[in-house]
mmCIF entry with sequence, helices, sheets and N, C-alpha, C, O atoms, coordinates in Angstrom:
data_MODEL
# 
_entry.id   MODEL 
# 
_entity.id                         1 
_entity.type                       polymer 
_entity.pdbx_number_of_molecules   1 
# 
_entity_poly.entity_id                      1 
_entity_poly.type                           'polypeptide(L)' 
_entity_poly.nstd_linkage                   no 
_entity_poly.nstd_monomer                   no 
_entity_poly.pdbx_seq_one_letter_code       
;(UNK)(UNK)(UNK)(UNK)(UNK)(UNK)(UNK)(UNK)(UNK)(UNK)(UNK)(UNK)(UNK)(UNK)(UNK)(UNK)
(UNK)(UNK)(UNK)(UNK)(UNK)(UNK)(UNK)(UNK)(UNK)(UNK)(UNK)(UNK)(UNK)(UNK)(UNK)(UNK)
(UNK)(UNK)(UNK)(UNK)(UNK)(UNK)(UNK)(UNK)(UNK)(UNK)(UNK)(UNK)(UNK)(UNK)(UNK)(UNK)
(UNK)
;
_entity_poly.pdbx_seq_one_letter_code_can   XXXXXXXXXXXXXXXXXXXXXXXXXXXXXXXXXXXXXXXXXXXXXXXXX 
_entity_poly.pdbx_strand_id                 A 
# 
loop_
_entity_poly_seq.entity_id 
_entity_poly_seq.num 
_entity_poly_seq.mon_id 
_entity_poly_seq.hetero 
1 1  UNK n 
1 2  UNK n 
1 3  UNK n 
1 4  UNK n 
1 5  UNK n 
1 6  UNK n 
1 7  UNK n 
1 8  UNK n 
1 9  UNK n 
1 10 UNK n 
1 11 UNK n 
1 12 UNK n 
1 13 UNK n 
1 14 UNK n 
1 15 UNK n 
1 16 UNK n 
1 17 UNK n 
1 18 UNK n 
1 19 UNK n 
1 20 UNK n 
1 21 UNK n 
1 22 UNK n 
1 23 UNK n 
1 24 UNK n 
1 25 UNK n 
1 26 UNK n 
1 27 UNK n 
1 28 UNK n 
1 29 UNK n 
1 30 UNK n 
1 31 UNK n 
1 32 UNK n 
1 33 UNK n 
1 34 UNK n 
1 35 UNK n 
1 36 UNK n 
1 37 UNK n 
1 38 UNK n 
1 39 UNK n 
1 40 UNK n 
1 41 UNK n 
1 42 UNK n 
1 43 UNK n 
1 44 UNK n 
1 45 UNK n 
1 46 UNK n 
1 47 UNK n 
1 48 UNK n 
1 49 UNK n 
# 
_struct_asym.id          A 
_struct_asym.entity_id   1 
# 
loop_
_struct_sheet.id 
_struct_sheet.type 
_struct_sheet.number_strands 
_struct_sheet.details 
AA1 ? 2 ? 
AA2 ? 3 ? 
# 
loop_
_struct_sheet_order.sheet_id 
_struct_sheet_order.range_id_1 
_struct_sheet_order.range_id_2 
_struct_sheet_order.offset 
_struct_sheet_order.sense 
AA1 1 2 ? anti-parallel 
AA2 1 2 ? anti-parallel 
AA2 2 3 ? anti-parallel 
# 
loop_
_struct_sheet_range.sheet_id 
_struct_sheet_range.id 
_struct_sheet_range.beg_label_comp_id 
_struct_sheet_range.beg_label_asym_id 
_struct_sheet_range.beg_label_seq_id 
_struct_sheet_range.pdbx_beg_PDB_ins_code 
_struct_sheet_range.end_label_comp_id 
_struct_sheet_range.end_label_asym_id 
_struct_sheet_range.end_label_seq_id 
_struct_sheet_range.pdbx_end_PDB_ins_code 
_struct_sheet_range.beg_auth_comp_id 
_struct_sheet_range.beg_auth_asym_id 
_struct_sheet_range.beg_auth_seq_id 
_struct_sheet_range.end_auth_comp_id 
_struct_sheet_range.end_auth_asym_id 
_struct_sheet_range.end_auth_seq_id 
AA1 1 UNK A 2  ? UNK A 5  ? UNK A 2  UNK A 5  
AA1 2 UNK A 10 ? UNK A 13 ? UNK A 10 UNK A 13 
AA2 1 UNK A 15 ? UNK A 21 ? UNK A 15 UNK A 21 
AA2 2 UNK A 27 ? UNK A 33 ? UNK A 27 UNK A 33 
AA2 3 UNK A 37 ? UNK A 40 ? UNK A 37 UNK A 40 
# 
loop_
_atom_site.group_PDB 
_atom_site.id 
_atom_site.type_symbol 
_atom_site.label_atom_id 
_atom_site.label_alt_id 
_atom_site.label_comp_id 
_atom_site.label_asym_id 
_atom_site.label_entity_id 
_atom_site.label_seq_id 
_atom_site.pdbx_PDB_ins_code 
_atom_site.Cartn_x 
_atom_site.Cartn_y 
_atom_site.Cartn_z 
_atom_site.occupancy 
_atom_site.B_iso_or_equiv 
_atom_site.pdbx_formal_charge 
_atom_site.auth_seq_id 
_atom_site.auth_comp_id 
_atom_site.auth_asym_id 
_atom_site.auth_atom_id 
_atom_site.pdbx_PDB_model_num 
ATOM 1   N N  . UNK A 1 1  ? -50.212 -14.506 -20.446 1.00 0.00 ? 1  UNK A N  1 
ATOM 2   C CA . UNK A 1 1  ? -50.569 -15.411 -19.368 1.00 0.00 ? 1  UNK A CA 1 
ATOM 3   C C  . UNK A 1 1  ? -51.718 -16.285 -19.834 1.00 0.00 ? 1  UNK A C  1 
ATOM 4   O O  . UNK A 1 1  ? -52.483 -15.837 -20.689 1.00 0.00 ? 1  UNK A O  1 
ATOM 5   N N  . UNK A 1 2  ? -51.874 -17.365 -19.390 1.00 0.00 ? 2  UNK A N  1 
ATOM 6   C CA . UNK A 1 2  ? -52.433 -18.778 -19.958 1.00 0.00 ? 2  UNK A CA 1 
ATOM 7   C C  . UNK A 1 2  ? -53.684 -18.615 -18.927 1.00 0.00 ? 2  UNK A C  1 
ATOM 8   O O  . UNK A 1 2  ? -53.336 -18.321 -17.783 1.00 0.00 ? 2  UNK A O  1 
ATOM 9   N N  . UNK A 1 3  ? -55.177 -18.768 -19.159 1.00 0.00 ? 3  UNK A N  1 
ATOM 10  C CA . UNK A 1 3  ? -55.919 -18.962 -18.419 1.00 0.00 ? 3  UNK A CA 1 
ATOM 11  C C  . UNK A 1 3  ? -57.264 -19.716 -18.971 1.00 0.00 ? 3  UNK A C  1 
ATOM 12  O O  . UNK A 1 3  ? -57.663 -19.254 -20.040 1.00 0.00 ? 3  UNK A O  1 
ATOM 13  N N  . UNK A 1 4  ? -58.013 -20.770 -18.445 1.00 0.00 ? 4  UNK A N  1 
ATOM 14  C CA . UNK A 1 4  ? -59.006 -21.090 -18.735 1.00 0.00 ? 4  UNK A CA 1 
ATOM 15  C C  . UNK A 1 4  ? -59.878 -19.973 -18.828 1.00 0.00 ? 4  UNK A C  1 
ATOM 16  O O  . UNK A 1 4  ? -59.929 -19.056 -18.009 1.00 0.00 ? 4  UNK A O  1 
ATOM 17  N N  . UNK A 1 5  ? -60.829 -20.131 -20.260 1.00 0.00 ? 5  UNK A N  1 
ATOM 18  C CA . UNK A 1 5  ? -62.142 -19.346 -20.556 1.00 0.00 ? 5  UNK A CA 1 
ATOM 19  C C  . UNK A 1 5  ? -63.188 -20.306 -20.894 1.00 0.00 ? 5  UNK A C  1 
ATOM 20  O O  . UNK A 1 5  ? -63.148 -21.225 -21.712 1.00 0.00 ? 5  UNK A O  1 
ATOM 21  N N  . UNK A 1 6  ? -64.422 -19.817 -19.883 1.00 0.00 ? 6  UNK A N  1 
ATOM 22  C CA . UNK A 1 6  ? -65.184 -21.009 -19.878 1.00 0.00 ? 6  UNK A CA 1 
ATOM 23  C C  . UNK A 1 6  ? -66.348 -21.399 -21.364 1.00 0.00 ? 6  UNK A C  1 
ATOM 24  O O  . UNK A 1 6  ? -66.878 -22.413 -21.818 1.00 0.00 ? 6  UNK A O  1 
ATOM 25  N N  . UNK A 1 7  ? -66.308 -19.670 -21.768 1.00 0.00 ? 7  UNK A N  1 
ATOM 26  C CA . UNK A 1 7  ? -66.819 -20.096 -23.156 1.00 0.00 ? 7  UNK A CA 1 
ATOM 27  C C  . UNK A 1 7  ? -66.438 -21.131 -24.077 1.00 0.00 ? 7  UNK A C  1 
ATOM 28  O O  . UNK A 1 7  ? -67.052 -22.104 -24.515 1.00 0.00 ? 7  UNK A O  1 
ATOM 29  N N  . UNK A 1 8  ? -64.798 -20.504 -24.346 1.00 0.00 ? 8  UNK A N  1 
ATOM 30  C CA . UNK A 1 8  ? -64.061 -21.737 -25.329 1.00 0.00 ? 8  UNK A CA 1 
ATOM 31  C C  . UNK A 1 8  ? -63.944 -23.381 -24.779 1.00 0.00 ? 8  UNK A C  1 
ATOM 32  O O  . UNK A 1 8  ? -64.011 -24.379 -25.497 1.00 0.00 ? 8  UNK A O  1 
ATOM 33  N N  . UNK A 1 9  ? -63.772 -23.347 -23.470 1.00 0.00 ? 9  UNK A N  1 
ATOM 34  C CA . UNK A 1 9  ? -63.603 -24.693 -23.087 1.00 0.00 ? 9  UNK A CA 1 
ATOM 35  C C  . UNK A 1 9  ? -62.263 -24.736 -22.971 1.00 0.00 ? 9  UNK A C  1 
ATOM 36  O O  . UNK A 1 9  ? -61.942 -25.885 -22.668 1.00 0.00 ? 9  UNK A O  1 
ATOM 37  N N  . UNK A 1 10 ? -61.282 -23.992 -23.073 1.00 0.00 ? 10 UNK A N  1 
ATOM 38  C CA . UNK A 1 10 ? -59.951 -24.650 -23.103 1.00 0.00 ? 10 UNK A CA 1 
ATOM 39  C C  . UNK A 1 10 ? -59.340 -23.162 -22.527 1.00 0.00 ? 10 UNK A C  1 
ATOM 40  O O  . UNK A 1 10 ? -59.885 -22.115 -22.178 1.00 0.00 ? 10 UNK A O  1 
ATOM 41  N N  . UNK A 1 11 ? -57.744 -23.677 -22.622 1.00 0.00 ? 11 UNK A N  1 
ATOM 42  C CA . UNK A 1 11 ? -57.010 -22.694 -22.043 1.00 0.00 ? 11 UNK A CA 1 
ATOM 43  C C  . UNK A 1 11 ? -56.428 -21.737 -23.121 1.00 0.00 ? 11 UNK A C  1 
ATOM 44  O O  . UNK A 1 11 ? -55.911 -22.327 -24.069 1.00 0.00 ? 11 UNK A O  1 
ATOM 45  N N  . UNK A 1 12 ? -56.409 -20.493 -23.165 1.00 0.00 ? 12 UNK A N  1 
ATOM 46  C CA . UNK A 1 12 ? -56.414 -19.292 -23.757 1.00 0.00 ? 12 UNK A CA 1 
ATOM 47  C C  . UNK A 1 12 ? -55.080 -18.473 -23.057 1.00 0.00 ? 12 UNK A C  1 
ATOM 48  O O  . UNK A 1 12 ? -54.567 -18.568 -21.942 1.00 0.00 ? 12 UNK A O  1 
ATOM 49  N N  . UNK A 1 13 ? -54.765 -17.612 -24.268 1.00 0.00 ? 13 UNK A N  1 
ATOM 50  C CA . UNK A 1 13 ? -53.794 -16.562 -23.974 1.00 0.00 ? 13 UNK A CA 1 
ATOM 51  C C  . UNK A 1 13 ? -54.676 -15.169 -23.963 1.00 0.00 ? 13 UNK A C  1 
ATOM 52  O O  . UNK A 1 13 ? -55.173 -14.696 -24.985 1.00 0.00 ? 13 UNK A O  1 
ATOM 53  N N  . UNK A 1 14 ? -54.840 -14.369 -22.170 1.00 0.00 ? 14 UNK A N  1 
ATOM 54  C CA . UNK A 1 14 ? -55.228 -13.373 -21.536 1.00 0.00 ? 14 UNK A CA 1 
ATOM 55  C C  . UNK A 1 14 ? -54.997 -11.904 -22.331 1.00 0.00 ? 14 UNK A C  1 
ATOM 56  O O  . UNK A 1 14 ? -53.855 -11.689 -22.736 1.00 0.00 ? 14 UNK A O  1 
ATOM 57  N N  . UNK A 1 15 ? -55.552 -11.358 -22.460 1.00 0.00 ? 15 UNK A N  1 
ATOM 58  C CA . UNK A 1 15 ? -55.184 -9.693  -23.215 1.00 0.00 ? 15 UNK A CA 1 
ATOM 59  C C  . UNK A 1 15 ? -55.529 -8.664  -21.830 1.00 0.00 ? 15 UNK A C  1 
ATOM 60  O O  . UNK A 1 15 ? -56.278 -9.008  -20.916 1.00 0.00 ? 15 UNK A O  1 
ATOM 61  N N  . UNK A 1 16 ? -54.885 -7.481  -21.894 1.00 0.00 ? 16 UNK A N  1 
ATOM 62  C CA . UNK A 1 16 ? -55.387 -6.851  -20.933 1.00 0.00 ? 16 UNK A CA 1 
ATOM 63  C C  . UNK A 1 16 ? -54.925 -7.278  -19.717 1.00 0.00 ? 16 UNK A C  1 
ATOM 64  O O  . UNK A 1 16 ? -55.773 -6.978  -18.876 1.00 0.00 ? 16 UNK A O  1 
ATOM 65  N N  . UNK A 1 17 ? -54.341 -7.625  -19.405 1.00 0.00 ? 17 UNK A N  1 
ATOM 66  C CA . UNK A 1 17 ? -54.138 -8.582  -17.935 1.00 0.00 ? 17 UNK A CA 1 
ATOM 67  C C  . UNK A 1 17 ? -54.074 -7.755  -16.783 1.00 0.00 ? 17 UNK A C  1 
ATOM 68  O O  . UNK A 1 17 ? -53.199 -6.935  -17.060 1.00 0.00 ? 17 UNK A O  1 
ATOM 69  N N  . UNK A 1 18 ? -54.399 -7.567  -15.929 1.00 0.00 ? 18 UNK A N  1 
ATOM 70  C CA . UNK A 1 18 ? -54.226 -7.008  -15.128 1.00 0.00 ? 18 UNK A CA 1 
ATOM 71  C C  . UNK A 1 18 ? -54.392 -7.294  -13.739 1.00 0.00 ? 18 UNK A C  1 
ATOM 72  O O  . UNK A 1 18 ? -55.551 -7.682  -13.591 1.00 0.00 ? 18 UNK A O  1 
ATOM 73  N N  . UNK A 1 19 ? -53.400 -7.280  -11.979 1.00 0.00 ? 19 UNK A N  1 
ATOM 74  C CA . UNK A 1 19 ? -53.707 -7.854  -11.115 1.00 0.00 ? 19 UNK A CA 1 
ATOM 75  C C  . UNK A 1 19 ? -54.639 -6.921  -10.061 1.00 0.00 ? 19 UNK A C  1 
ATOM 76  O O  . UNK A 1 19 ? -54.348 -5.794  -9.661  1.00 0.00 ? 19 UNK A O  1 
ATOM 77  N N  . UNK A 1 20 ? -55.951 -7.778  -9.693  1.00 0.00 ? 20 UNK A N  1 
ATOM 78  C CA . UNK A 1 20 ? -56.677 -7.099  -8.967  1.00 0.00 ? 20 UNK A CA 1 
ATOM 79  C C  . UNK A 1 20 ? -57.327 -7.899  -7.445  1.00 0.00 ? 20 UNK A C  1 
ATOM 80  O O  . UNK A 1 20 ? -57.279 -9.111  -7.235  1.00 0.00 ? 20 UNK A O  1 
ATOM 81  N N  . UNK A 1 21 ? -57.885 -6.917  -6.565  1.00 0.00 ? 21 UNK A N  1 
ATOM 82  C CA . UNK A 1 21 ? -57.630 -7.839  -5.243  1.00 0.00 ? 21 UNK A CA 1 
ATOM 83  C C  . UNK A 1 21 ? -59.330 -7.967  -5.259  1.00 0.00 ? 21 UNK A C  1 
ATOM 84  O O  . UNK A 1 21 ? -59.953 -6.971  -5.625  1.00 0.00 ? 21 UNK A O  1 
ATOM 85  N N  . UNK A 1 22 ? -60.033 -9.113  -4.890  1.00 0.00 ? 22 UNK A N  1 
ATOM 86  C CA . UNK A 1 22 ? -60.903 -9.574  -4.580  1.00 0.00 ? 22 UNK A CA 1 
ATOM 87  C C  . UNK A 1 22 ? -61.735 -8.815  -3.219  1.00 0.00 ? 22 UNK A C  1 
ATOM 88  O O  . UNK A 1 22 ? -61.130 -8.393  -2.233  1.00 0.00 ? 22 UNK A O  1 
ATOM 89  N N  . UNK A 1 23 ? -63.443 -8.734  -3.421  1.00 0.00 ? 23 UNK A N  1 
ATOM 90  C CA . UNK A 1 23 ? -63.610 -8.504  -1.996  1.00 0.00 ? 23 UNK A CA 1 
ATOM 91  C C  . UNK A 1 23 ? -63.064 -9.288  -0.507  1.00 0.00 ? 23 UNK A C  1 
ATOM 92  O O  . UNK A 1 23 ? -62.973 -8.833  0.634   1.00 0.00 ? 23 UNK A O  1 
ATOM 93  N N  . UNK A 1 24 ? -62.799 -10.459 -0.986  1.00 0.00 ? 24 UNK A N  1 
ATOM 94  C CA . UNK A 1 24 ? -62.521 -11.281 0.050   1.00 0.00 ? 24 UNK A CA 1 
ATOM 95  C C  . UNK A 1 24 ? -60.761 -11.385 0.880   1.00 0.00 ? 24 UNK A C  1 
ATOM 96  O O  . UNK A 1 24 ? -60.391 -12.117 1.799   1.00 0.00 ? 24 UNK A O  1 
ATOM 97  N N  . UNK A 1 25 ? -59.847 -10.135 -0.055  1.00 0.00 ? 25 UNK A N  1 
ATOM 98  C CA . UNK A 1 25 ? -58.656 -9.940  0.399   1.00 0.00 ? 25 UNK A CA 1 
ATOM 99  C C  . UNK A 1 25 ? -57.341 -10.743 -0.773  1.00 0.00 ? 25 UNK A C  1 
ATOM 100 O O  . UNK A 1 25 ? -56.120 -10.595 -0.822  1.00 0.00 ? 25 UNK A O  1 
ATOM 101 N N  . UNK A 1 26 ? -58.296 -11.597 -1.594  1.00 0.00 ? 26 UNK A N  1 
ATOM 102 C CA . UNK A 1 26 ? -57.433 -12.423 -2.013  1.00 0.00 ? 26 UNK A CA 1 
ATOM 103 C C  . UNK A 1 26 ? -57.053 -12.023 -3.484  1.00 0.00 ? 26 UNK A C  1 
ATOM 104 O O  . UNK A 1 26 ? -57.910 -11.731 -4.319  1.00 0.00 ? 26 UNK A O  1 
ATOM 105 N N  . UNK A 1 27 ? -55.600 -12.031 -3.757  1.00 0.00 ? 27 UNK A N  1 
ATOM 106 C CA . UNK A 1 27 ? -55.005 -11.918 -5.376  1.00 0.00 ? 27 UNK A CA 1 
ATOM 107 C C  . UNK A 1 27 ? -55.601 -12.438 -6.219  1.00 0.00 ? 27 UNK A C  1 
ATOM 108 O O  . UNK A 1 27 ? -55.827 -13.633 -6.029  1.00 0.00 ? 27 UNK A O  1 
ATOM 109 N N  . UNK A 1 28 ? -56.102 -11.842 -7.455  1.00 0.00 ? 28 UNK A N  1 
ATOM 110 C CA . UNK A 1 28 ? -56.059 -12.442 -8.491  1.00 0.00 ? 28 UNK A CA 1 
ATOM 111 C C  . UNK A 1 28 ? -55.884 -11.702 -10.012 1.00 0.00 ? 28 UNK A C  1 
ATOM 112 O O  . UNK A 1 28 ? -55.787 -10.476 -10.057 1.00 0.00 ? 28 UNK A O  1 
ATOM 113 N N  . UNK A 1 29 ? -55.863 -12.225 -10.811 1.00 0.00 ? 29 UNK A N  1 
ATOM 114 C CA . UNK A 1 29 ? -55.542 -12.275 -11.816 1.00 0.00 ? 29 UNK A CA 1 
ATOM 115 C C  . UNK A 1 29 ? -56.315 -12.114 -13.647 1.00 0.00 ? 29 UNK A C  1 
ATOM 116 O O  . UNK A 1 29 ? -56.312 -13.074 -14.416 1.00 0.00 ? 29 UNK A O  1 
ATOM 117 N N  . UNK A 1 30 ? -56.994 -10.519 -14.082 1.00 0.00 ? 30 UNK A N  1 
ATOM 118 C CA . UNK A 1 30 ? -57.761 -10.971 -14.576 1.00 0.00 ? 30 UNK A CA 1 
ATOM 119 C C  . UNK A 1 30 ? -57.437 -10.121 -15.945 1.00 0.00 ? 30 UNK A C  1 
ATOM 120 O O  . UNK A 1 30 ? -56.692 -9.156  -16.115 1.00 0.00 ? 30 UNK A O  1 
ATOM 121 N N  . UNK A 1 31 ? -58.383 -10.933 -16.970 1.00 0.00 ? 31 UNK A N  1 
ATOM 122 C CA . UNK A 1 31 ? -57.925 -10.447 -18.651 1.00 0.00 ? 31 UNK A CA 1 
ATOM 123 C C  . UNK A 1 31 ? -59.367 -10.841 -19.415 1.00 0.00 ? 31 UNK A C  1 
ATOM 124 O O  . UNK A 1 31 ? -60.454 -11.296 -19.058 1.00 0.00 ? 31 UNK A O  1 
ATOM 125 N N  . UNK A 1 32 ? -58.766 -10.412 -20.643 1.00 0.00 ? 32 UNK A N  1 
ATOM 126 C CA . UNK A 1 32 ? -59.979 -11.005 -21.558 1.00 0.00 ? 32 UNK A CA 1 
ATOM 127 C C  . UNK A 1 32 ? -59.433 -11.996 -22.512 1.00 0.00 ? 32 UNK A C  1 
ATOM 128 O O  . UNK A 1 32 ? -58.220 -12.020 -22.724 1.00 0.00 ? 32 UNK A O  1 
ATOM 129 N N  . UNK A 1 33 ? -60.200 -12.773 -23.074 1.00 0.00 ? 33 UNK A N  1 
ATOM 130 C CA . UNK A 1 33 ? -59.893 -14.158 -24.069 1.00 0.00 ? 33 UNK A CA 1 
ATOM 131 C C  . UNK A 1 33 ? -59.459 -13.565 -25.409 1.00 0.00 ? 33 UNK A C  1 
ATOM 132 O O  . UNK A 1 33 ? -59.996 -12.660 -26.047 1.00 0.00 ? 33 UNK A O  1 
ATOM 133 N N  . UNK A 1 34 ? -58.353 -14.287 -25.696 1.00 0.00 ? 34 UNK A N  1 
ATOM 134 C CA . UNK A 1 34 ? -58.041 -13.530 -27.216 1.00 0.00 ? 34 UNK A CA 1 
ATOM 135 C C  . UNK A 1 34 ? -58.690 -13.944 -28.548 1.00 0.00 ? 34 UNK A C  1 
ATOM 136 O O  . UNK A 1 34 ? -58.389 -13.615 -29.695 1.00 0.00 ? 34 UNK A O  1 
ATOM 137 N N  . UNK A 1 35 ? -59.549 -14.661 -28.142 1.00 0.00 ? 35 UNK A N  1 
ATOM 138 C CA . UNK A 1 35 ? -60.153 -15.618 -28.933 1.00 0.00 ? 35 UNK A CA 1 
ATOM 139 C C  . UNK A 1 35 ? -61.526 -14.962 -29.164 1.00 0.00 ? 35 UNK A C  1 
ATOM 140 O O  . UNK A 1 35 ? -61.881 -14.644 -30.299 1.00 0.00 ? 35 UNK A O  1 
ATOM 141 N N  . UNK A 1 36 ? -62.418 -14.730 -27.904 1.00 0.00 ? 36 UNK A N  1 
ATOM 142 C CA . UNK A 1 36 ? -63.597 -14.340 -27.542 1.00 0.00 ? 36 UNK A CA 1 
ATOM 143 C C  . UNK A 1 36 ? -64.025 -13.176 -26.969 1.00 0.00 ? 36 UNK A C  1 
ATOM 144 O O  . UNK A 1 36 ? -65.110 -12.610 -27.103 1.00 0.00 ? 36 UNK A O  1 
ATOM 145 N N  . UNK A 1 37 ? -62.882 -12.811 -26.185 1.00 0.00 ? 37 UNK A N  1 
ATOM 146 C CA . UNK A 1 37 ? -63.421 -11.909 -25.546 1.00 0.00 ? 37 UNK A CA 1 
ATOM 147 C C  . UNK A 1 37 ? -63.700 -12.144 -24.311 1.00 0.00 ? 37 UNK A C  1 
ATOM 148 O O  . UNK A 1 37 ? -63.109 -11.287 -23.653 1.00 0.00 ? 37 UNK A O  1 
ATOM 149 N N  . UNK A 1 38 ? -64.133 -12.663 -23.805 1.00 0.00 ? 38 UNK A N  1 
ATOM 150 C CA . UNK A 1 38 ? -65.003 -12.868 -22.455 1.00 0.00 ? 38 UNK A CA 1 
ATOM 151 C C  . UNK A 1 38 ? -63.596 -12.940 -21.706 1.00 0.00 ? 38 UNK A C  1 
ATOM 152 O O  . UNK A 1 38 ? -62.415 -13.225 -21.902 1.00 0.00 ? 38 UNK A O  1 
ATOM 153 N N  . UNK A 1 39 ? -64.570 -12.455 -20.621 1.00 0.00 ? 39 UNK A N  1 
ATOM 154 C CA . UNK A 1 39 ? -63.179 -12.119 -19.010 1.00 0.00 ? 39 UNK A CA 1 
ATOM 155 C C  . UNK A 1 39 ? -63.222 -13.369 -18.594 1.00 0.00 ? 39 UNK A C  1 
ATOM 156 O O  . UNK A 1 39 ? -64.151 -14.169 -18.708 1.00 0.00 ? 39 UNK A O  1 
ATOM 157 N N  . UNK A 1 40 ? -62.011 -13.536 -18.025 1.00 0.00 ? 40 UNK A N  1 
ATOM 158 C CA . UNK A 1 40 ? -61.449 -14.481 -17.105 1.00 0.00 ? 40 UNK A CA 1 
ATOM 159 C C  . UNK A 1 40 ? -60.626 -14.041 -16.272 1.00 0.00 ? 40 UNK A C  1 
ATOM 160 O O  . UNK A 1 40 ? -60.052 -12.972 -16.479 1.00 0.00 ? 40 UNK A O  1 
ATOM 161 N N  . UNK A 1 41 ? -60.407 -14.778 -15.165 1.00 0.00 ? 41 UNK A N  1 
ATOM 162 C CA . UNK A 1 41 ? -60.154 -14.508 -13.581 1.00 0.00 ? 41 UNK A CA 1 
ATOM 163 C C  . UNK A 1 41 ? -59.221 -15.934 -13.913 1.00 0.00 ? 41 UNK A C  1 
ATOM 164 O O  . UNK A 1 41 ? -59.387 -16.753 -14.817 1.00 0.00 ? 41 UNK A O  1 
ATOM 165 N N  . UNK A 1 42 ? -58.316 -15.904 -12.966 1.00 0.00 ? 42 UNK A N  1 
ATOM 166 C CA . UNK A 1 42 ? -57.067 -16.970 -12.057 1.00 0.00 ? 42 UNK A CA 1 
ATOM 167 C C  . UNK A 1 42 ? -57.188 -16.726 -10.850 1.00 0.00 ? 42 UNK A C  1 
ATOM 168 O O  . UNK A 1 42 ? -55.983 -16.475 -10.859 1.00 0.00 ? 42 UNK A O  1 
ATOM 169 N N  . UNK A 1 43 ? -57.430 -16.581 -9.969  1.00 0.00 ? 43 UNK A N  1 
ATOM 170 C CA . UNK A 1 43 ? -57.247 -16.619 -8.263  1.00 0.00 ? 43 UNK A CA 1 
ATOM 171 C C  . UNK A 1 43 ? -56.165 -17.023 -7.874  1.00 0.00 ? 43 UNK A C  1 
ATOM 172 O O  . UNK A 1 43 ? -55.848 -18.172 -8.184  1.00 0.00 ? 43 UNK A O  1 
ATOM 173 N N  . UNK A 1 44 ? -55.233 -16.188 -7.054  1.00 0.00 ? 44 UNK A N  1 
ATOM 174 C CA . UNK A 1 44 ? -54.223 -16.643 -6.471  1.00 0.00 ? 44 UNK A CA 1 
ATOM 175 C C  . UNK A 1 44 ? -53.165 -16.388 -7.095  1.00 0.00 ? 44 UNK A C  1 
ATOM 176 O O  . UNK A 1 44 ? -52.113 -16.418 -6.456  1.00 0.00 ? 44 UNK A O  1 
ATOM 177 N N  . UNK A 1 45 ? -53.140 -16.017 -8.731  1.00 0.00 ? 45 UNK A N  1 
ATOM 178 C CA . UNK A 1 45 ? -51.893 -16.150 -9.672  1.00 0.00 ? 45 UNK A CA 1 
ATOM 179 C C  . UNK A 1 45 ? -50.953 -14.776 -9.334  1.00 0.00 ? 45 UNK A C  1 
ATOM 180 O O  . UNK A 1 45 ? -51.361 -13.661 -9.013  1.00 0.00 ? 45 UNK A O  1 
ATOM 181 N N  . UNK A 1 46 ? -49.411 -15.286 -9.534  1.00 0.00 ? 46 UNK A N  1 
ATOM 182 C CA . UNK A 1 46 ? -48.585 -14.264 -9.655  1.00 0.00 ? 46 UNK A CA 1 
ATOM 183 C C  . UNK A 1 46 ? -48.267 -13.455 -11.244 1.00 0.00 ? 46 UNK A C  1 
ATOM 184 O O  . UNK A 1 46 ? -48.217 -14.219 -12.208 1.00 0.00 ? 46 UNK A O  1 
ATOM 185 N N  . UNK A 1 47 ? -48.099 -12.249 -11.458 1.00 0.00 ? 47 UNK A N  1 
ATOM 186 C CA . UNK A 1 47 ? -48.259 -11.549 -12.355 1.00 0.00 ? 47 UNK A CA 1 
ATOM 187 C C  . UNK A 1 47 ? -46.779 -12.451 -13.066 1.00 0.00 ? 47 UNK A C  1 
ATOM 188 O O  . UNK A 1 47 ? -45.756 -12.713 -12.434 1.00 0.00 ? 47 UNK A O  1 
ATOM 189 N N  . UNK A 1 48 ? -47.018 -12.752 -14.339 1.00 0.00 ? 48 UNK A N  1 
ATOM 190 C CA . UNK A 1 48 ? -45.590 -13.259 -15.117 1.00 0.00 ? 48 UNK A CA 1 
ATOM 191 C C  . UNK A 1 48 ? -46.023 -12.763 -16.495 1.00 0.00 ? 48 UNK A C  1 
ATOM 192 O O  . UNK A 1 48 ? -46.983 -13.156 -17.158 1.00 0.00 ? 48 UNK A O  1 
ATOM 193 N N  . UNK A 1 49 ? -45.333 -12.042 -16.726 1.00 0.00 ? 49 UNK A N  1 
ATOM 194 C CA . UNK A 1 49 ? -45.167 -11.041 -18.025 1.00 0.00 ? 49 UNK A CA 1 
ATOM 195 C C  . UNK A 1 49 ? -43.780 -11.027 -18.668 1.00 0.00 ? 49 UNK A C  1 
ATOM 196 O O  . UNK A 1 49 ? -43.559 -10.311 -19.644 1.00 0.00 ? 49 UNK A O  1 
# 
């Protein structure tokens, strides 16, 4: 899954992915950068594997 990482600046392929629910009730979508490392979040995304 494709997600912006704000370290790199650009859009990245997610490792780890996994869907988790927000305090606020809402889906999302989160992994680490395959590049960097650093976590990233999608809000709202449907799991496509």
């Amino acid at each position: 899954m494709q997600m912006y990482c704000v370290k790199c600046r650009a859009k990245r392929d997610a490792n780890e992915v996994e869907e988790v629910t927000m305090k606020n009730g809402k889906k999302a979508m989160k992994g680490k950068c395959s590049v960097c490392g650093t976590g990233m979040y999608k809000i709202g995304a449907k799991p496509t594997m």
